[in-house]
N, CA, C and O of each residue as an XYZ file, in Angstrom:
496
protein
N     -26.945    -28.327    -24.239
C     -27.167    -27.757    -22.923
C     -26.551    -28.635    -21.830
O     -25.908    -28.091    -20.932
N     -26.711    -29.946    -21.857
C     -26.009    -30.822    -21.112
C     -25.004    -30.589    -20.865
O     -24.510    -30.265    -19.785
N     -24.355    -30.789    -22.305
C     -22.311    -30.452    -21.915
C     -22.197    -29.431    -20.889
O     -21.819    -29.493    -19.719
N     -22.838    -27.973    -21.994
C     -22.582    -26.807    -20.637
C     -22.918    -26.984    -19.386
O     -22.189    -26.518    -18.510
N     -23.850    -27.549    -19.121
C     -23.774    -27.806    -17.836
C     -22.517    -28.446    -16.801
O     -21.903    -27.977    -15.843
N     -22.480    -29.910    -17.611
C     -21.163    -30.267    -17.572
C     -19.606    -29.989    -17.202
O     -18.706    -30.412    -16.476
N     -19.838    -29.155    -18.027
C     -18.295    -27.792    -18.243
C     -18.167    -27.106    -17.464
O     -17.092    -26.807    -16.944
N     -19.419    -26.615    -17.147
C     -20.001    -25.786    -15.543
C     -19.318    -26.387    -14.136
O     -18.541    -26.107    -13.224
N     -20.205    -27.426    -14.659
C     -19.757    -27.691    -13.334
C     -18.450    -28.838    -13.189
O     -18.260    -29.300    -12.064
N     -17.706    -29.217    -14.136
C     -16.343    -29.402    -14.062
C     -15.276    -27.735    -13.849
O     -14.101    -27.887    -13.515
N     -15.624    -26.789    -13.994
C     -14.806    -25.633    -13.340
C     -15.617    -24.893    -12.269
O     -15.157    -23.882    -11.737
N     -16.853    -25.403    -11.940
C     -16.876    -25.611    -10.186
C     -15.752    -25.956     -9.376
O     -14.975    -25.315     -8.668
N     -15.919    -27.397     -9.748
C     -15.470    -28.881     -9.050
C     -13.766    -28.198     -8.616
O     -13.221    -28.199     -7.512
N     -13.195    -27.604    -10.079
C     -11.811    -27.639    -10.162
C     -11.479    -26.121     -9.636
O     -10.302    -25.802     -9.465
N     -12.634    -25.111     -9.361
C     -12.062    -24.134     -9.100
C     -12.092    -24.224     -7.088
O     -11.243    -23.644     -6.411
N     -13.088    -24.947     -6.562
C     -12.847    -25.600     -5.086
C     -12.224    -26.337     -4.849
O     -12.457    -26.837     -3.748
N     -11.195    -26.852     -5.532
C      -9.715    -27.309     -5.574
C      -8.949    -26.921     -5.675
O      -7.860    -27.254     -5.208
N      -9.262    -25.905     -6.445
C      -7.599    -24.878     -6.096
C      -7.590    -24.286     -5.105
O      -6.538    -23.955     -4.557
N      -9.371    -23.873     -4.399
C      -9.170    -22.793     -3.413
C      -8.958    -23.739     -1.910
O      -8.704    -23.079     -0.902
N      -9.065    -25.281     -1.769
C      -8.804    -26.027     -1.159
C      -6.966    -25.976     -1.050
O      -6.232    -25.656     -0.115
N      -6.707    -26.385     -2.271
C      -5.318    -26.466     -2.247
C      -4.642    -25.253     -1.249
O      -4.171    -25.396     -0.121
N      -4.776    -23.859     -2.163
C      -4.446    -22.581     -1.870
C      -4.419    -22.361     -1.014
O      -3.351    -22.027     -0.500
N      -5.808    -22.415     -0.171
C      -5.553    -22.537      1.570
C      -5.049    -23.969      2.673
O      -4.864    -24.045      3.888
N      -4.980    -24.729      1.817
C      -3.548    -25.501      2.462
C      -2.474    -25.413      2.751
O      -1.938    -25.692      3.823
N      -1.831    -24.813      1.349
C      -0.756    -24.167      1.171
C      -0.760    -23.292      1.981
O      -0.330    -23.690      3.064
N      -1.059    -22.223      1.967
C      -1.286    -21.591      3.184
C      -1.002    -21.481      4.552
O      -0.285    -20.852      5.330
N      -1.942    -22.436      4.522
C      -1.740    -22.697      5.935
C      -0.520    -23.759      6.617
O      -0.414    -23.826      7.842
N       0.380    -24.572      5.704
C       1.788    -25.147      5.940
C       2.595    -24.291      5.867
O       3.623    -24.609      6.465
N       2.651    -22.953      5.233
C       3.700    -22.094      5.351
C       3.282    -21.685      6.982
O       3.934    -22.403      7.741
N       2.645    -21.015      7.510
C       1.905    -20.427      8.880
C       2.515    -21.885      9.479
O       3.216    -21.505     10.418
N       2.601    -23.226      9.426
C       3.070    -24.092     10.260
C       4.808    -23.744     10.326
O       5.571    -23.731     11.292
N       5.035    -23.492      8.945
C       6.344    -23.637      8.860
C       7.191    -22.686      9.662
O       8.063    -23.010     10.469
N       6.794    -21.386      9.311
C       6.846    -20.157     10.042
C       6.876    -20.556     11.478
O       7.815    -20.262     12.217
N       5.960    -21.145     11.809
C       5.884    -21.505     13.490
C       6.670    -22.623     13.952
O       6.554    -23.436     14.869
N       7.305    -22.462     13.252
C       8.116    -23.912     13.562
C       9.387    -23.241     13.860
O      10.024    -23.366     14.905
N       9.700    -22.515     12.843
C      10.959    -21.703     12.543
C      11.132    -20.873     14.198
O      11.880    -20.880     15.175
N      10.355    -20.457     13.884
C      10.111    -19.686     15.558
C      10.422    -20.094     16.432
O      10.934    -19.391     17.304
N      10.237    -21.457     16.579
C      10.040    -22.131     17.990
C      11.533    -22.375     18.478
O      12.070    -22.352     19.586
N      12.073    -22.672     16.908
C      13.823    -23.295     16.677
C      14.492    -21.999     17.226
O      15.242    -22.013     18.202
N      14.118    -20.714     16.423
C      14.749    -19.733     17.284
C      14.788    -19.398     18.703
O      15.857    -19.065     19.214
N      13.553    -19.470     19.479
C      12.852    -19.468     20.536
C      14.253    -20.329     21.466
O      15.087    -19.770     22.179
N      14.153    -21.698     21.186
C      14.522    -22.483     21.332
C      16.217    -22.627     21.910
O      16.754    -23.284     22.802
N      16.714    -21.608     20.847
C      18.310    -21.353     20.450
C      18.556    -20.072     21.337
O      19.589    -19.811     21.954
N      17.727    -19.540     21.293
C      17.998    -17.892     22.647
C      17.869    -19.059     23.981
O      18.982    -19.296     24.449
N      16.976    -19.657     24.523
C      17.226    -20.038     25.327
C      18.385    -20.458     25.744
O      18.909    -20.312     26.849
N      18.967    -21.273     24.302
C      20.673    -21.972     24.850
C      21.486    -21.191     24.627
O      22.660    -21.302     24.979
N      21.038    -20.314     24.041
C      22.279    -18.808     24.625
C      21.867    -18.132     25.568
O      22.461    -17.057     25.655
N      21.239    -18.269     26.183
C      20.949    -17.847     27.451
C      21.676    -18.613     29.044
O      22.202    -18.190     30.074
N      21.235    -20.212     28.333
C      22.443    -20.747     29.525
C      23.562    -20.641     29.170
O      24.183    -19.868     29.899
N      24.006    -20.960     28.560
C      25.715    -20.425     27.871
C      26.235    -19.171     28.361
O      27.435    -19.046     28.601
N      25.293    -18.109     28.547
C      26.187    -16.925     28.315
C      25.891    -16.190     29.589
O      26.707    -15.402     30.068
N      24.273    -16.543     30.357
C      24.000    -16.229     31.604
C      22.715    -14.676     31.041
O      22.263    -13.855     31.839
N      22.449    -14.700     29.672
C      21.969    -13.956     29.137
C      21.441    -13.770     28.422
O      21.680    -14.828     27.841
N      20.666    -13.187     27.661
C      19.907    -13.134     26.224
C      20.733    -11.924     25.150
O      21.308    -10.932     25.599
N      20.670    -12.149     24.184
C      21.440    -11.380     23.181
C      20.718     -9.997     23.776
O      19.561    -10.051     24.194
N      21.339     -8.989     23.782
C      20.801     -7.534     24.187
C      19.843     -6.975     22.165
O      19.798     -7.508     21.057
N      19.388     -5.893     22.685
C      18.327     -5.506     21.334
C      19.586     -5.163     20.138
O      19.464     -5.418     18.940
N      20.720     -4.571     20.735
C      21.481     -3.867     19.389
C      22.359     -5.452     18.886
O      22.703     -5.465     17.704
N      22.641     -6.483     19.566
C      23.589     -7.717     19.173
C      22.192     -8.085     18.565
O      22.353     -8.174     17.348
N      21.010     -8.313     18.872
C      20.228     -9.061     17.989
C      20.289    -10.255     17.519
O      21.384    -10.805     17.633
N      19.212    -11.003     16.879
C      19.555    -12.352     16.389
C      20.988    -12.575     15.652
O      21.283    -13.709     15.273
N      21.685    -11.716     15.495
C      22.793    -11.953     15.064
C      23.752    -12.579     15.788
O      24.744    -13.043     15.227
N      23.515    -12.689     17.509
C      24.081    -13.176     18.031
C      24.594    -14.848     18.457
O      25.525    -15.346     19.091
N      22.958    -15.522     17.425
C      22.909    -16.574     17.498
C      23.965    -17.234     16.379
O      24.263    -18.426     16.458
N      24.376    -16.579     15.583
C      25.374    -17.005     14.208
C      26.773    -16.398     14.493
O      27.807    -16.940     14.103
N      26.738    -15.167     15.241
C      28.272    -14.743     15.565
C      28.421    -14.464     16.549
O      27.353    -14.064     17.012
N      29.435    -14.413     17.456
C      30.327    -14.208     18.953
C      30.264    -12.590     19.028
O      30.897    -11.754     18.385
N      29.248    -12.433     20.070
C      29.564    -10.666     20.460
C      30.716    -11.010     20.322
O      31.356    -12.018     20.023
N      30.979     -9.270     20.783
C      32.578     -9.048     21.177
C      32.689     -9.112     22.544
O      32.080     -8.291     23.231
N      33.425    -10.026     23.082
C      33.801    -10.305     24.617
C      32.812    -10.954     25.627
O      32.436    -10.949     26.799
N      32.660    -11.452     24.544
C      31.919    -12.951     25.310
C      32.055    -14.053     25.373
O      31.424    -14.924     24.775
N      32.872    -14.156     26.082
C      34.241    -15.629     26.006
C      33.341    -16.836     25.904
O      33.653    -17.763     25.156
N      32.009    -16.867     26.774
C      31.150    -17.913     26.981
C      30.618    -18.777     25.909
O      30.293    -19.963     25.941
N      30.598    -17.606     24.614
C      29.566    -18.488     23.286
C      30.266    -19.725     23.141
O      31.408    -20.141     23.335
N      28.862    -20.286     22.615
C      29.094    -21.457     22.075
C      28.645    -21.938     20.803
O      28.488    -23.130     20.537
N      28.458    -21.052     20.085
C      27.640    -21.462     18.733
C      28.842    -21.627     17.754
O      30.035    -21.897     17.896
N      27.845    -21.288     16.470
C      26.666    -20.908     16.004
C      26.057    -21.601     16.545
O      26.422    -22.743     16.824
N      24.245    -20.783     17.037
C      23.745    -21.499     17.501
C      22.530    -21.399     16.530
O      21.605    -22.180     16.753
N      22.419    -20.579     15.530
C      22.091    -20.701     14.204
C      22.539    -19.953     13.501
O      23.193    -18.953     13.796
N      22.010    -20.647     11.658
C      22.733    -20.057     10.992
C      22.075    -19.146     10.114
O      20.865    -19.374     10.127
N      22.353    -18.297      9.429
C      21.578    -17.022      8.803
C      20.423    -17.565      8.217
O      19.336    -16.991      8.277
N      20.594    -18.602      7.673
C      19.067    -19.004      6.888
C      18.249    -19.429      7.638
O      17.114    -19.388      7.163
N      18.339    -19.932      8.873
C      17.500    -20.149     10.088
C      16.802    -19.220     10.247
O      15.589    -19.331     10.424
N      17.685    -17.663     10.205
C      17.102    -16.553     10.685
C      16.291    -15.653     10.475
O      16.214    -14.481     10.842
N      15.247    -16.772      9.397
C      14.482    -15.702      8.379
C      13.283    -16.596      8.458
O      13.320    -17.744      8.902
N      11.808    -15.761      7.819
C      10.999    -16.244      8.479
C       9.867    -17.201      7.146
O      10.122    -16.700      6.051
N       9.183    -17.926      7.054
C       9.336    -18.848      6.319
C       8.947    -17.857      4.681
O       8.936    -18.458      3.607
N       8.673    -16.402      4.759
C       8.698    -15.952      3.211
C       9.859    -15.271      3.384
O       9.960    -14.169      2.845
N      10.668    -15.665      3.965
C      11.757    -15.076      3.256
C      12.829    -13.861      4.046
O      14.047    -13.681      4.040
N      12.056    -13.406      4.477
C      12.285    -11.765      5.384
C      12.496    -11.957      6.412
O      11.713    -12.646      7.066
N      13.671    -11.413      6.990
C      14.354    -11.572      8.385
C      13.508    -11.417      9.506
O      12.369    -11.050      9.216
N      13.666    -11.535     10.303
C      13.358    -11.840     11.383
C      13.737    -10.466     12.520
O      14.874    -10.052     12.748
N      12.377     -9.901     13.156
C      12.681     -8.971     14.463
C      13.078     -9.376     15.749
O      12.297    -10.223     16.184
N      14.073     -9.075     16.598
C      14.302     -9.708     17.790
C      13.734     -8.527     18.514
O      13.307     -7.567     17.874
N      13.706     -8.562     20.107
C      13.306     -7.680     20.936
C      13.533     -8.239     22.415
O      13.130     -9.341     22.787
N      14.080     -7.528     23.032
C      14.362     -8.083     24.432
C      13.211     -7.600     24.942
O      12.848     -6.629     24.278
N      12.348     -7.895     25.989
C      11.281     -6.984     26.959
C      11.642     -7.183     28.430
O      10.871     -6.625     29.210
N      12.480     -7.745     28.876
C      13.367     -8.330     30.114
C      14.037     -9.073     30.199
O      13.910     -9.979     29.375
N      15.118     -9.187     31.174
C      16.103    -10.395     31.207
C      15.373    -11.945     30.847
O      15.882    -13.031     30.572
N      14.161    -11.568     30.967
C      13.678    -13.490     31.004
C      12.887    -13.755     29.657
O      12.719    -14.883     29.195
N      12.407    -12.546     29.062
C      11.450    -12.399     27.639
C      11.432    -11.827     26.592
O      11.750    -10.651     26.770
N      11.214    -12.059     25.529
C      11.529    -11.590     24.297
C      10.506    -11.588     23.592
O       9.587    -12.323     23.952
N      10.341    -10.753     22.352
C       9.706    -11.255     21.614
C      10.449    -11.519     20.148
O      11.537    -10.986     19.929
N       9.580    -12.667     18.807
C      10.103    -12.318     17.753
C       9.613    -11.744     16.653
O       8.554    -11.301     17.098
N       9.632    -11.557     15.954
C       8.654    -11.181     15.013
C       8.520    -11.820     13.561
O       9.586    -12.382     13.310
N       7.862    -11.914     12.793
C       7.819    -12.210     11.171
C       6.782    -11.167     10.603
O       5.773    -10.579     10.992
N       7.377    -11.230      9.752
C       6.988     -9.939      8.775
C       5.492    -10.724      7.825
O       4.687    -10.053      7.179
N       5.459    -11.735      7.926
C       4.415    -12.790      7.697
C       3.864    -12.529      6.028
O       4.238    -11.564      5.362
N       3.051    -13.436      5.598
C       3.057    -13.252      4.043
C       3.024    -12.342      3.285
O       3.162    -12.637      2.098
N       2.816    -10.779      3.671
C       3.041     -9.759      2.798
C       4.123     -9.096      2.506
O       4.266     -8.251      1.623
N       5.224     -9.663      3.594
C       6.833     -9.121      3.792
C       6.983     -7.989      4.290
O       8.153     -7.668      4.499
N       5.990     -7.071      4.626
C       5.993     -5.746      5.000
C       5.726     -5.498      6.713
O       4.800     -5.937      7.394
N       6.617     -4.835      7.033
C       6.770     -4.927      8.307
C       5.068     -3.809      8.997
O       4.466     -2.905      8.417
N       4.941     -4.127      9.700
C       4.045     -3.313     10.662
C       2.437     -3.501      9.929
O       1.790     -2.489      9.660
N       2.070     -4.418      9.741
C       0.950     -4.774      8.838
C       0.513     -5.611      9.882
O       1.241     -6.118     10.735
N      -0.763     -5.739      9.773
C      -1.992     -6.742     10.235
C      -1.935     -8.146     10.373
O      -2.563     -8.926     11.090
N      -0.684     -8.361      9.190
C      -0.175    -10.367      9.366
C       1.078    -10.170      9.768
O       1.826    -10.989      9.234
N       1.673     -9.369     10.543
C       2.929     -9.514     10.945
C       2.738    -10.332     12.249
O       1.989    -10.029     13.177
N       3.778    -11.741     12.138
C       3.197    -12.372     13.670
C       4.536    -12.491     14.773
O       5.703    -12.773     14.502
N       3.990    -12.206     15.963
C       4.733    -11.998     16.919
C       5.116    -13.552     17.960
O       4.307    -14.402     18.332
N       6.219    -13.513     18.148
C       5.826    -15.054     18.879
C       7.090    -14.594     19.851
O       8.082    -13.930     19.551
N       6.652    -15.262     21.299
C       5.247    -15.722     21.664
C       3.934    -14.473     21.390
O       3.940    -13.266     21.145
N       2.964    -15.432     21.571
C       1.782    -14.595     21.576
C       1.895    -13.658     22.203
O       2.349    -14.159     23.232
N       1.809    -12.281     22.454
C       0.653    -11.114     23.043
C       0.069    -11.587     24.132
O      -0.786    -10.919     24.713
């Protein structure tokens, strides 16, 4: 009876370690992700002084890796495609909402767009 007990509670011990781990993990991807963001965030801004503008909705983050057409001003890449994805993997939404604001999006750990963990940055 001892042992079992034992045994018991050695896959206690080890199963609140994984769920420790698990939500660590976790939660460094959600850092990572936000990090990624910020770099993008970051990179529209300097295409913004560069160009006197923000990439419009149809040029999109694409603008940060390639030269519209007739925009003598660029200066990039100002990132590069793998930048442009969000830390699981899945590209990244741009959105203009005015000359001065944007939003971005991540499709966030389920990869599926328009879901409940899709995160928007900046905040709402």
């Amino acid at each position: 009876m001892k042992k079992l007990l034992a045994v018991v509670a050695l896959f206690a011990i080890c199963g609140a370690g994984y769920v420790f781990y698990a939500k660590k993990q976790g939660e460094d991807v959600l850092k990572a992700n936000q990090a990624g963001l910020i770099r993008v965030e970051q990179n529209l801004v300097i295409f913004k002084l560069h160009n006197g503008r923000l990439p419009t909705n149809g040029e999109g983050l694409k603008a940060l890796e390639v030269s519209p057409a007739g925009l003598s001003s660029w200066k990039g890449p100002y990132l590069t495609a793998d930048k442009l994805k969000g830390a699981w993997g899945s590209g990244l939404e741009y959105k203009v909402l005015d000359a001065h604001n944007f939003h971005i999006k991540s499709a966030g750990p389920d990869r599926a767009w328009g879901t409940s963990d899709d995160i928007i940055y900046p905040q709402k």
